[in-house]
ZASEDREN-753905 format. One record per residue (C-alpha): x, y, z; residue number from 0; residue in three letters. Coordinates in nm, 4 decimals. Example, Ala and Ser with C-alpha at 12.3 -4.5 7.8 and 13.67 -1.06 7.14 Angstrom:
<nodes>
[[1.2300,-0.4500,0.7800],0,Ala]
[[1.3670,-0.1060,0.7140],1,Ser]
</nodes>
This chain:
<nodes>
[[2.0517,-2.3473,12.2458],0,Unk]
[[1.9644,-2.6905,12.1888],1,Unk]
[[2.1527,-3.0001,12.4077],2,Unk]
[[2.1700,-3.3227,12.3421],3,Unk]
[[2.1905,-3.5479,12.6544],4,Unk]
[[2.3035,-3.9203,12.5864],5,Unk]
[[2.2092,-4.1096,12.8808],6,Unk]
[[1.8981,-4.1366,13.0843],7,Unk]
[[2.0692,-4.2871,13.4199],8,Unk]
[[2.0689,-4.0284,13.7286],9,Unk]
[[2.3916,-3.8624,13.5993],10,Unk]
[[2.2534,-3.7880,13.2713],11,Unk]
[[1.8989,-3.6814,13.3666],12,Unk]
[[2.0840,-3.4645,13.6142],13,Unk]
[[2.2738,-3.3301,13.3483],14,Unk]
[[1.9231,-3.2410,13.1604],15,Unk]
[[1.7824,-3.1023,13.4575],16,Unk]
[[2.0532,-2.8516,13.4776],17,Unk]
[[2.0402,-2.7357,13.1267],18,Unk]
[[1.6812,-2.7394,13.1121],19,Unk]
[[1.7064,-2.4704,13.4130],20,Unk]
[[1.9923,-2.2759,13.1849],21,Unk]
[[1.6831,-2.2298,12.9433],22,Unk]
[[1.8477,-2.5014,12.6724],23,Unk]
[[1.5796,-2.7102,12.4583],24,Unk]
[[1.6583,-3.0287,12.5944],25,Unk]
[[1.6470,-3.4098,12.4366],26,Unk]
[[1.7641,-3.7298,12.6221],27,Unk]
[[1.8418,-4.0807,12.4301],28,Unk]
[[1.8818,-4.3778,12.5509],29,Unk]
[[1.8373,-4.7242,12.4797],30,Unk]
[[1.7092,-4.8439,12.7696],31,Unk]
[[1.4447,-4.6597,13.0275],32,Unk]
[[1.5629,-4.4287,13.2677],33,Unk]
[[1.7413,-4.5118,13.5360],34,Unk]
[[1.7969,-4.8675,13.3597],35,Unk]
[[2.1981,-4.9160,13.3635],36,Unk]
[[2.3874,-4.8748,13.7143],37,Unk]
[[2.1073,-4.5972,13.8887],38,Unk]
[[1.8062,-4.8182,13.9678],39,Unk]
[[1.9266,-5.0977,14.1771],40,Unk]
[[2.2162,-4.8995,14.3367],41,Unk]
[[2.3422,-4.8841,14.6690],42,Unk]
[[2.1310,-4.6002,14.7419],43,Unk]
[[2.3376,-4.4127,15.0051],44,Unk]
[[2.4499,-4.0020,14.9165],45,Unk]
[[2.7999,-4.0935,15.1026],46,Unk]
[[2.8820,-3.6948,15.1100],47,Unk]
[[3.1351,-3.7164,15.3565],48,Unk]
[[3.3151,-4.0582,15.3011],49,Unk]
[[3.4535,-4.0354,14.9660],50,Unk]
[[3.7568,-4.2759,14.9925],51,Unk]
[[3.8702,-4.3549,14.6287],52,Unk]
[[3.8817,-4.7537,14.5696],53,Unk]
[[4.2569,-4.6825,14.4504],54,Unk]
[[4.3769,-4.6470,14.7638],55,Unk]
[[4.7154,-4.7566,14.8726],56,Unk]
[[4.6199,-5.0034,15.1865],57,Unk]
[[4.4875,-5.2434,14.8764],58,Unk]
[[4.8482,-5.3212,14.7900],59,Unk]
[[4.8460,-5.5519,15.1268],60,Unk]
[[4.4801,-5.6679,15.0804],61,Unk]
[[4.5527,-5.7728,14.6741],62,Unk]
[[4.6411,-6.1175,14.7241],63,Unk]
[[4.3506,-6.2410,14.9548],64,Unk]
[[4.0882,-6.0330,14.7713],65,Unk]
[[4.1741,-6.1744,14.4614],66,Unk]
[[4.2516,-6.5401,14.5645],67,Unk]
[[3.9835,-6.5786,14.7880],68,Unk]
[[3.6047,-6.7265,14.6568],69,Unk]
[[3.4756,-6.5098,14.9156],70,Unk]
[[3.6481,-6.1565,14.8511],71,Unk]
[[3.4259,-5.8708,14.7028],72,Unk]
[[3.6519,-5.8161,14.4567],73,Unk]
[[3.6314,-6.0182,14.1305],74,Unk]
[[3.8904,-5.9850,13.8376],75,Unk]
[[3.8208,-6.2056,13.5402],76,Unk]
[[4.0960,-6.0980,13.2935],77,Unk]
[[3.9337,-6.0764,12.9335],78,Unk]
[[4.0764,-6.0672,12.5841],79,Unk]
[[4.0558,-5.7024,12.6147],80,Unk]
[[4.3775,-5.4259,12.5960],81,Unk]
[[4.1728,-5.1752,12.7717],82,Unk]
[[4.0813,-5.3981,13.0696],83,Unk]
[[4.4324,-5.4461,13.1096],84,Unk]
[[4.5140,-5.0572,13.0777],85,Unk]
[[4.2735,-4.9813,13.2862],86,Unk]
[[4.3599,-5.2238,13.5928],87,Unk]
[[4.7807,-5.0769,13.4944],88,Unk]
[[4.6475,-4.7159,13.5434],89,Unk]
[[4.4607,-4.8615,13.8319],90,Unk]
[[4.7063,-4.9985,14.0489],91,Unk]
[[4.9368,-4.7364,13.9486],92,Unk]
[[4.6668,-4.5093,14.1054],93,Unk]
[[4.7004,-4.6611,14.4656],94,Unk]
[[4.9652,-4.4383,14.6261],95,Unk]
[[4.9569,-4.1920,14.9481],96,Unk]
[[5.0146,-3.8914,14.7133],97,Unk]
[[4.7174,-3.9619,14.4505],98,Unk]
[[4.4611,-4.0470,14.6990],99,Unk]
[[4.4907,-3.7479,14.9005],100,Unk]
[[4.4781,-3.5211,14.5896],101,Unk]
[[4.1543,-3.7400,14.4807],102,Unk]
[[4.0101,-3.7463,14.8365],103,Unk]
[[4.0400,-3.3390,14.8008],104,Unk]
[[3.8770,-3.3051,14.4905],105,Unk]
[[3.5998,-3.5653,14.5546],106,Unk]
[[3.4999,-3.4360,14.8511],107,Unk]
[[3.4507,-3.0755,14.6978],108,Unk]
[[3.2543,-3.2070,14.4070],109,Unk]
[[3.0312,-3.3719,14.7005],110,Unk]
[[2.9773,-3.0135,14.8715],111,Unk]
[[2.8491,-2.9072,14.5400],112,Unk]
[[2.6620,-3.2223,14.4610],113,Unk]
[[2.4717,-3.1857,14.8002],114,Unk]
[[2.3675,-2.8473,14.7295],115,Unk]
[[2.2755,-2.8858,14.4026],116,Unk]
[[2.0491,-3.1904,14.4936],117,Unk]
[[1.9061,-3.0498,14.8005],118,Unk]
[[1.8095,-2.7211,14.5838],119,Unk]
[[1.6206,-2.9894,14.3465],120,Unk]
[[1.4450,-3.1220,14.6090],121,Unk]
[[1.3430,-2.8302,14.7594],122,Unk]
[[1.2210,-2.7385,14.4466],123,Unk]
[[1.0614,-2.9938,14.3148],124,Unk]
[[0.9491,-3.2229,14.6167],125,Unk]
[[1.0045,-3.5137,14.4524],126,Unk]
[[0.8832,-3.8567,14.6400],127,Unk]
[[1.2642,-4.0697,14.6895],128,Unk]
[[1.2031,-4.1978,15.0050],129,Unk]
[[1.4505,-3.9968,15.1290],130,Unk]
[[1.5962,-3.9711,15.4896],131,Unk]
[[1.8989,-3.8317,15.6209],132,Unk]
[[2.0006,-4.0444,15.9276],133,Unk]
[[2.3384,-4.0624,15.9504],134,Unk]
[[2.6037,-4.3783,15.8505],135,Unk]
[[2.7799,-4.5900,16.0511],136,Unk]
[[3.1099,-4.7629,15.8625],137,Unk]
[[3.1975,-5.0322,16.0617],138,Unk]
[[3.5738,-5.1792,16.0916],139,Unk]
[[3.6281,-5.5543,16.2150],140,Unk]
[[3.9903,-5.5149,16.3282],141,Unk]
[[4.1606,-5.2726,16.5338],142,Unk]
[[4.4502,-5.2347,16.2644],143,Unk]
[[4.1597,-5.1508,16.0060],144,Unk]
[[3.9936,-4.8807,16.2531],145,Unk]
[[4.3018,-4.7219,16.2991],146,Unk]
[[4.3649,-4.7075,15.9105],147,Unk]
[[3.9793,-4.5568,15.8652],148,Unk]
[[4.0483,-4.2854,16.1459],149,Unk]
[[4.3831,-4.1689,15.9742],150,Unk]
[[4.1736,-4.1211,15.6741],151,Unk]
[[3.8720,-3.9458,15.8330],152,Unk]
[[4.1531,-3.6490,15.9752],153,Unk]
[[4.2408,-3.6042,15.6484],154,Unk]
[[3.8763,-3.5498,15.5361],155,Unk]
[[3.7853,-3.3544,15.8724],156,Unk]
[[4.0859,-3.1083,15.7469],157,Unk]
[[3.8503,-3.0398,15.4466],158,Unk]
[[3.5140,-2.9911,15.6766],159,Unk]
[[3.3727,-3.2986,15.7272],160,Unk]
[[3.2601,-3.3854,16.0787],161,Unk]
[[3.2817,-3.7491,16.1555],162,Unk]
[[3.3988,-3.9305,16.4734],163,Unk]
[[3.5118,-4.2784,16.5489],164,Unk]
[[3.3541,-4.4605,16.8103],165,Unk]
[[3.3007,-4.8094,16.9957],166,Unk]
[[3.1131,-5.1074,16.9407],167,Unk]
[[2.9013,-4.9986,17.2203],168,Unk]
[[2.8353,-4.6694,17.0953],169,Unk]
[[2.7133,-4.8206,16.7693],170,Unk]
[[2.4740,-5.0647,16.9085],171,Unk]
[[2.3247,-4.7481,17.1258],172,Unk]
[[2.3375,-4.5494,16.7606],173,Unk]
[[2.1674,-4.8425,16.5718],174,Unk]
[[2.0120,-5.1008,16.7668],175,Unk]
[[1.9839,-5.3313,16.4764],176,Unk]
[[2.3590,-5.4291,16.4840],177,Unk]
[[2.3527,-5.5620,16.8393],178,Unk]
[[2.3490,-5.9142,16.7034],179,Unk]
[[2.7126,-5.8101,16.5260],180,Unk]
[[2.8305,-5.6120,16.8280],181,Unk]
[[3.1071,-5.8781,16.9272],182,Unk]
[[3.2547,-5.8355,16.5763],183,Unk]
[[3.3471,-5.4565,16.5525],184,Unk]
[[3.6335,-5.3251,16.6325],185,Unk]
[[3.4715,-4.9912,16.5819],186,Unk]
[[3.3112,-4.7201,16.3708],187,Unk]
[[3.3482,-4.4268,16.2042],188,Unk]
[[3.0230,-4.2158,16.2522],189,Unk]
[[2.8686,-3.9370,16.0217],190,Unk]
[[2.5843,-3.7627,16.1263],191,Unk]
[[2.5367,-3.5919,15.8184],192,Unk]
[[2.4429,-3.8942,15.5403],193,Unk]
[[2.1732,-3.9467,15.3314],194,Unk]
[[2.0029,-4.2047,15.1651],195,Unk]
[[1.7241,-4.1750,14.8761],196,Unk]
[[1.6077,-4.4066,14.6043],197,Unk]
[[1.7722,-4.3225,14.2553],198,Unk]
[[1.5344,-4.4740,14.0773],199,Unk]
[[1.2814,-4.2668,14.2211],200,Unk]
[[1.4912,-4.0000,14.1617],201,Unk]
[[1.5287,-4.0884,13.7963],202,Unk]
[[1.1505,-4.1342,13.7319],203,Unk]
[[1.0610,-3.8139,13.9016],204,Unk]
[[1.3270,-3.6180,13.7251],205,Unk]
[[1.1920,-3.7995,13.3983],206,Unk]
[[0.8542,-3.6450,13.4444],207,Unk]
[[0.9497,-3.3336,13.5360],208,Unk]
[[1.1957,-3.2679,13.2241],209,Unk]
[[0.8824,-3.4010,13.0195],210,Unk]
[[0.6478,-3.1643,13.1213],211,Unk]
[[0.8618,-2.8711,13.0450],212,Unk]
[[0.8920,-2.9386,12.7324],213,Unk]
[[1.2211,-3.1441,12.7142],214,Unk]
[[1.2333,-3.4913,12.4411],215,Unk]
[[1.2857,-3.8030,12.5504],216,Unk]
[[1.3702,-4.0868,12.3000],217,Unk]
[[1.3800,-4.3949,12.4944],218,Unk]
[[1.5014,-4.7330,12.3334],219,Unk]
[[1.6956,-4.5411,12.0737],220,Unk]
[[2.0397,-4.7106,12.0278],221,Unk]
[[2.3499,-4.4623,11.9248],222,Unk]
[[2.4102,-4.6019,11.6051],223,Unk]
[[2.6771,-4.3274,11.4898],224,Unk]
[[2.7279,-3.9437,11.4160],225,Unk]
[[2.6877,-3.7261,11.1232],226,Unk]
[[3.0114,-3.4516,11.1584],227,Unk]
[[3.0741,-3.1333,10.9886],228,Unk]
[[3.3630,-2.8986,11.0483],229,Unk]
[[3.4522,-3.0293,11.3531],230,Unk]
[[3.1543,-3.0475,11.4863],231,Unk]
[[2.8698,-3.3114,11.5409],232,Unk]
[[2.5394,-3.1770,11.3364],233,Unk]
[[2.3962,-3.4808,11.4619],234,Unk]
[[2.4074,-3.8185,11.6578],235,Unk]
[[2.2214,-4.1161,11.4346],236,Unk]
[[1.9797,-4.3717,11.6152],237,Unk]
[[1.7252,-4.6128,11.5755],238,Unk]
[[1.4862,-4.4179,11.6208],239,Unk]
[[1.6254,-4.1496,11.3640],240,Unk]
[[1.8901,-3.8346,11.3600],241,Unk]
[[1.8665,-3.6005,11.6497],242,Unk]
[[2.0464,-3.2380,11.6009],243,Unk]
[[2.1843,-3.0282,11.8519],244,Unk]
[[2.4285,-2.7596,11.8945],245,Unk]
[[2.5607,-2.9176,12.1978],246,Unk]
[[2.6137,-3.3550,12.2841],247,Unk]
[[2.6697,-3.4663,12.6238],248,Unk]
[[2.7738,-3.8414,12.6697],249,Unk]
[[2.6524,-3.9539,13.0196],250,Unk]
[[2.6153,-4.3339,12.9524],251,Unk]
[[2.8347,-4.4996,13.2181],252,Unk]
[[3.0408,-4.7318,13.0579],253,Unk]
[[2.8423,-4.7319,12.7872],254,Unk]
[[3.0410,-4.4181,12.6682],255,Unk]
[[3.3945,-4.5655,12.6324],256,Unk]
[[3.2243,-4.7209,12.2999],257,Unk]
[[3.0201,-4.4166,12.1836],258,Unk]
[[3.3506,-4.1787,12.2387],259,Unk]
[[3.5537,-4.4103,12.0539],260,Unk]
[[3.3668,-4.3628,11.7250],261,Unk]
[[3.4719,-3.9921,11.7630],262,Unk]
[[3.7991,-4.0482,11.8409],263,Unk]
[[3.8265,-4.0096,12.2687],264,Unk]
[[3.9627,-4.2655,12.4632],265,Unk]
[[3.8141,-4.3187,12.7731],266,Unk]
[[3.9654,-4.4407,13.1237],267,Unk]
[[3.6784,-4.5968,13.1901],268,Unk]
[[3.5766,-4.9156,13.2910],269,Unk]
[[3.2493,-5.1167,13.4539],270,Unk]
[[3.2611,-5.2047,13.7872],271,Unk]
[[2.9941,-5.4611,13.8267],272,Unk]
[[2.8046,-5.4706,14.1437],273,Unk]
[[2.4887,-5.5858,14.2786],274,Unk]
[[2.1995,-5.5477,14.5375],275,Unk]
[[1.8949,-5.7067,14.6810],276,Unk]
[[1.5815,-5.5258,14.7868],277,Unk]
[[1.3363,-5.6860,15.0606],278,Unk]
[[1.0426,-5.5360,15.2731],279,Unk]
[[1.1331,-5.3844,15.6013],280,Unk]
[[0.8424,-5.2427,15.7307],281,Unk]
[[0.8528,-5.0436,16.0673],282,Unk]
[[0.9485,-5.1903,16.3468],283,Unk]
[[1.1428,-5.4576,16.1876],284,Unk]
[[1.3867,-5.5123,16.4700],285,Unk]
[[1.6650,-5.6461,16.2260],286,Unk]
[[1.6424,-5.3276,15.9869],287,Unk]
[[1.8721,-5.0383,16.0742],288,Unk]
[[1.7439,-4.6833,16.0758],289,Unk]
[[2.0932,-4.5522,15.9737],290,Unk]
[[2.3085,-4.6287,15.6533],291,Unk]
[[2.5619,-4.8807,15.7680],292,Unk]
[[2.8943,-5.0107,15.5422],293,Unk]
[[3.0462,-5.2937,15.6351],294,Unk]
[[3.4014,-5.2162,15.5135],295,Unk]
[[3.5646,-5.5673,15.5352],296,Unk]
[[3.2536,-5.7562,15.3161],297,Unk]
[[3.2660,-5.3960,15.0888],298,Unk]
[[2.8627,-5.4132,15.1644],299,Unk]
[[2.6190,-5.1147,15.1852],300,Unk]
[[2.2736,-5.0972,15.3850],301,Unk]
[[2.0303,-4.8104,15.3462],302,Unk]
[[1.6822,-4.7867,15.4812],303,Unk]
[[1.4180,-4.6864,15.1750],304,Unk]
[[1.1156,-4.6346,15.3388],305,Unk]
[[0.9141,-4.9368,15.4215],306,Unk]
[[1.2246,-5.1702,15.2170],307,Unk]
[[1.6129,-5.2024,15.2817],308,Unk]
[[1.8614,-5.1805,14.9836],309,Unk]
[[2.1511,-5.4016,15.0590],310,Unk]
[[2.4286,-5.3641,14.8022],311,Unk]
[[2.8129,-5.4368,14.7439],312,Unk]
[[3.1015,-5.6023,14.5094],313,Unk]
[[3.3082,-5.5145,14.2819],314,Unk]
[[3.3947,-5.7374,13.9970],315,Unk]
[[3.5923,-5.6338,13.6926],316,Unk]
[[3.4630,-5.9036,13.4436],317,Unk]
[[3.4370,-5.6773,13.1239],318,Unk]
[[3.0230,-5.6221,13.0049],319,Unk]
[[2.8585,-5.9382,13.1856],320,Unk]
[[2.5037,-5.8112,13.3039],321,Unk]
[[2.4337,-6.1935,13.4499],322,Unk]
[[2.3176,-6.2366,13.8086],323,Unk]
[[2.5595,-6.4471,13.9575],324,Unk]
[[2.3509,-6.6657,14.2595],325,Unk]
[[2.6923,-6.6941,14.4585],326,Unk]
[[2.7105,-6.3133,14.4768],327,Unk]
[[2.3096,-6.2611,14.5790],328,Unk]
[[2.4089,-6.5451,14.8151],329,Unk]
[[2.6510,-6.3746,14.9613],330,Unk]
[[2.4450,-6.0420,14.9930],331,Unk]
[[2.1944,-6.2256,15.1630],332,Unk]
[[2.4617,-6.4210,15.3962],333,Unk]
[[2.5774,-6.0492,15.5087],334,Unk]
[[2.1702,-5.9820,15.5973],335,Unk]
[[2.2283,-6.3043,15.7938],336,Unk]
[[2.5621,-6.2069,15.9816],337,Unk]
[[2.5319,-5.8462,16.0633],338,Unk]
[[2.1430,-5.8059,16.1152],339,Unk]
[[2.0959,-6.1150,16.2424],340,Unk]
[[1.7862,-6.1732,15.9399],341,Unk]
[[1.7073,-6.4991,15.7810],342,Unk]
[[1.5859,-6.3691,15.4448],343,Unk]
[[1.4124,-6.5894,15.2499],344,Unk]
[[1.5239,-6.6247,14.8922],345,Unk]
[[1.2015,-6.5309,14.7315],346,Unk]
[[1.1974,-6.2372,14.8847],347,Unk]
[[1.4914,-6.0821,14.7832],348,Unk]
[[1.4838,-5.8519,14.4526],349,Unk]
[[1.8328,-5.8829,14.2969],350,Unk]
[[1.9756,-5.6601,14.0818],351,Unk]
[[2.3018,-5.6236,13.8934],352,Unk]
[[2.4753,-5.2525,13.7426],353,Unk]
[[2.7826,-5.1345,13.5200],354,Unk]
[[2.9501,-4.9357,13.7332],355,Unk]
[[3.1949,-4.7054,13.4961],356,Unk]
[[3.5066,-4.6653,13.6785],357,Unk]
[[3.8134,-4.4371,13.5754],358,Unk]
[[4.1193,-4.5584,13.7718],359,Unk]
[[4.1579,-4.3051,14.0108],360,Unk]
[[3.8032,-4.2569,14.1018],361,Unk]
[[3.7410,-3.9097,13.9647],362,Unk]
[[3.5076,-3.8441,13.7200],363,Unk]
[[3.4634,-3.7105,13.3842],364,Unk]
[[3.2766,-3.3909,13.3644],365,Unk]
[[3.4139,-3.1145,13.0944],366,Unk]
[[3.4723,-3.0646,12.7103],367,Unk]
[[3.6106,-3.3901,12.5589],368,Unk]
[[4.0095,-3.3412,12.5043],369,Unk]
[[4.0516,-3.4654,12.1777],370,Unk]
[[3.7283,-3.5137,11.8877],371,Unk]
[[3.4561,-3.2323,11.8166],372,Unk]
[[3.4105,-2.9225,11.9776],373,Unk]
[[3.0694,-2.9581,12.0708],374,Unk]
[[3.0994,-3.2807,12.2727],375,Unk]
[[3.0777,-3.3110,12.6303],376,Unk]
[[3.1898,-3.5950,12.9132],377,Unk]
[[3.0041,-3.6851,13.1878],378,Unk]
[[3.0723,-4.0340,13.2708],379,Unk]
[[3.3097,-4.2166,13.5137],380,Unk]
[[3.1833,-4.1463,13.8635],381,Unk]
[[3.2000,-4.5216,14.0018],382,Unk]
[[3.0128,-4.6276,14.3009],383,Unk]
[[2.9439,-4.2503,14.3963],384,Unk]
[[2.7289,-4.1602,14.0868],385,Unk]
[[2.4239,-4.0730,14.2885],386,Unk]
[[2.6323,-3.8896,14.5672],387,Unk]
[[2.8356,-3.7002,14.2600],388,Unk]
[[2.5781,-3.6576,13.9718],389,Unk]
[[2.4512,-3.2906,14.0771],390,Unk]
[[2.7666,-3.1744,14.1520],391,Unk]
[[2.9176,-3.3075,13.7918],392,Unk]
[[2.6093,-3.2064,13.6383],393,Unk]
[[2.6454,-2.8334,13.7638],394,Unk]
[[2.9806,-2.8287,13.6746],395,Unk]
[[2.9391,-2.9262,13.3470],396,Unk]
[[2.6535,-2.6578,13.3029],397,Unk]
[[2.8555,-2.3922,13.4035],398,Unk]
[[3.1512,-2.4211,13.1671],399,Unk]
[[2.9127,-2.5003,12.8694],400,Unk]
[[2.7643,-2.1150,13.0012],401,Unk]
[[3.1094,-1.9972,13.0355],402,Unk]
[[3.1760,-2.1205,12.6484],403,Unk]
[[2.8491,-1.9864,12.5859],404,Unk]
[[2.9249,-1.6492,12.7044],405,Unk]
[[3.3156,-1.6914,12.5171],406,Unk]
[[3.2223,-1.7520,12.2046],407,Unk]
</nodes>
C-alpha cells in the first residue's frame, strides 16, 4: 500500500512514521522543510494532563478586556473573509459548560494515547529532543482565577490525571526561579507528570529516520491540484511533478482548509497565530526554571530545552499574516522580565512566529474526510496541542486506515 502524506510538520511526519511501521511505502510533500509551519518554534511543552480547550465558557466574562485591551494575548483583526467569521460564530458558540467537558474528555484520552505512542518512539528510536520530563507549574494571579483552574483540574482528575493545587510558597520551593514573582500568585496548579521536548528536533530526527527506510520526501513541492478518477484521487499534482498513491493524508495545519477545498471538504479550521523567543540558558542560570511553567493570565508558556529556554504565547486571529510583530516579541520578552526576573537583551532573543490551525472547539481532525474522495484522509486542526496530540492522532488515523484495509 502506498500513502501519501501532505505535510512535513510534527503531525504529519508522525502520521508517516506510523504508516511506515504498518509496512506502507511512504512519501511526504511539502512546500516548505520539515517542521517549517507551526512545529519548529512552538511552545515546546507535551501538556498531557492540562488539556483545557480555548473555547471555554469563563472567556464570555474575559471577552471584552482581551479584546479591547493593547496588552491582551488575544488579537482579533476581522478580515474580508466569510470563514473567519464562521469560524469565530462556531467559536463562541463552542464556549459552554456542556461542550467543554465533552471536549476536555475526549482530549484528554487522545493525550493518553499520544503519550504512549510518543514514548514508544522514543524508546525506539532514541532520538536527541532535548527532552525532560519535570513537571509544570500553571500559575493563577487571582484567587477567583485559582478557584476556577481547581474546579477544572477535578474534572480532569475524574479522568486520571493527578494534579494538585498549591501555594505561592510551595511553588517557589518547586521552582526556585519564580521567587522574584512569588508576591504575584495567587497559586498553582501542579503536575508532576509533564514533559517538554524540542519539536523541531523531533521533526528532523523523524525526517531522517523515515528517509533511511526507504520513505520519499519531496520538499518545496507546492500542492498545485489533483488528478481524480472514480471517486478517487490517482494523484495529487505539484511542482515538483504528480505523486500517486492509493491512500492521501492532508496534515498541513491550516494550510489544509485550502487544499480540502479543491476537493470539495470544508474545513473548521482556522490559524491561530502565535509566537516564541528562544535564548541561552545554560546551567545554573538562576532566572531559568527547571520545570514548564504557564502563566495563565499573560496566556505565556516556558519550557527548559536543554542548555536554551523556549518562551512562547498569543493568540491572534488575523487570517494568514506570517509577520513578526515587535510589540508581541516585546511583550514575550517583558514576561522574561516580570516573572523570572531576566533582563534579556534584544539580540539575544530568536523570535519566531506559527499558524496555529484551530477548529472551534479544540478537537482535532483525524479520520476519513466526510464529504470528497474515498481515499482522502484529515489530520489537521489540533491547535496549540499539536505536539502533545500528534502521536495520538497519528495512531488513530493508522488504525482505521488498517481497519478499512482489512474491510475492503
Amino acid at each position: 500500500m502506498d500513502a501519501c502524506v501532505m505535510g512535513a510538520g510534527i503531525v504529519g511526519l508522525a502520521t508517516a512514521y506510523e504508516l511506515q511501521r504498518q509496512g506502507m511505502r511512504v512519501t511526504v510533500i511539502d512546500q516548505g522543510p520539515v517542521g517549517g509551519g507551526a512545529s519548529g518554534g512552538n511552545g515546546a511543552q507535551l501538556s498531557y494532563s492540562y488539556v483545557q480547550p480555548l473555547a471555554d465558557p469563563g472567556l464570555w466574562a474575559q471577552l471584552p478586556k482581551l479584546l479591547l485591551s493593547r496588552e491582551s494575548p488575544l488579537q482579533l483583526r476581522l478580515q474580508w473573509d466569510p470563514h473567519q467569521w464562521r469560524w469565530a460564530l462556531q467559536f463562541l458558540a463552542a464556549c459552554n459548560s456542556a461542550t467543554s467537558r465533552r471536549t476536555t474528555e475526549r482530549l484528554l484520552a487522545l493525550a493518553v494515547r499520544s503519550r504512549a505512542g510518543f514514548e514508544a518512539m522514543r524508546a525506539r528510536e532514541a532520538l536527541s529532543c532535548d527532552f525532560s520530563d519535570t513537571g509544570k507549574l500553571v500559575l493563577y494571579g487571582t484567587p477567583e482565577s485559582l478557584a476556577a483552574a481547581e474546579r477544572q483540574m477535578e474534572l480532569q482528575r475524574a479522568w486520571g490525571s493527578e494534579q494538585a493545587s498549591i501555594s505561592a510558597q510551595r511553588c517557589v520551593e518547586l521552582e526556585p526561579a519564580l521567587a522574584h514573582h512569588a508576591a504575584h500568585i495567587a497559586g498553582a496548579i501542579h503536575t508532576p507528570s509533564e514533559c517538554a521536548a524540542d519539536c523541531q528536533k523531533v521533526c528532523e530526527g523523524l525526517h531522517a529516520l523515515l528517509a533511511r527506510r526507504g520513505a520519499r520526501f519531496e520538499l518545496g513541492a507546492q500542492v498545485q491540484g489533483f488528478d481524480l478518477a472514480q471517486g478517487r484521487i490517482a494523484a495529487v499534482r505539484t511542482s515538483a511533478g504528480p505523486i500517486q498513491a492509493q491512500r492521501f493524508v492532508l496534515a498541513l495545519g491550516s494550510g489544509s482548509v485550502a487544499v480540502a477545498r479543491q476537493l470539495g471538504v470544508r474545513l473548521p479550521v482556522y490559524p491561530i497565530k502565535g509566537y516564541s523567543v528562544t535564548l541561552d540558558a545554560p546551567d545554573g542560570a538562576p532566572w531559568a526554571p527547571r520545570m514548564n511553567v504557564t502563566h495563565a493570565g499573560r496566556k505565556v508558556v516556558f519550557a527548559r530545552l536543554g542548555q536554551r529556554l523556549r518562551v512562547a504565547g498569543m493568540a491572534e486571529l488575523v487570517g494568514h499574516d506570517h509577520s513578526i510583530s515587535p510589540a508581541r516579541i516585546d511583550g514575550l520578552r517583558a514576561t522574561v522580565r516580570t516573572v523570572l526576573g531576566h533582563e534579556a537583551p534584544a539580540d539575544a532573543l530568536r523570535p519566531w512566529t506559527g499558524m496555529r490551525p484551530a477548529t472551534p472547539t479544540g478537537l482535532p481532525i483525524a479520520g476519513r474526510a466526510d464529504a470528497g474522495p474515498a481515499n482522502l484522509w484529515i489530520n489537521t486542526g489540533h491547535g496549540a496541542l499539536g505536539f502533545t496530540l500528534a502521536f495520538g492522532t497519528a495512531a488513530l488515523l493508522a488504525k482505521q486506515m488498517q481497519q478499512s484495509t482489512a474491510h475492503a
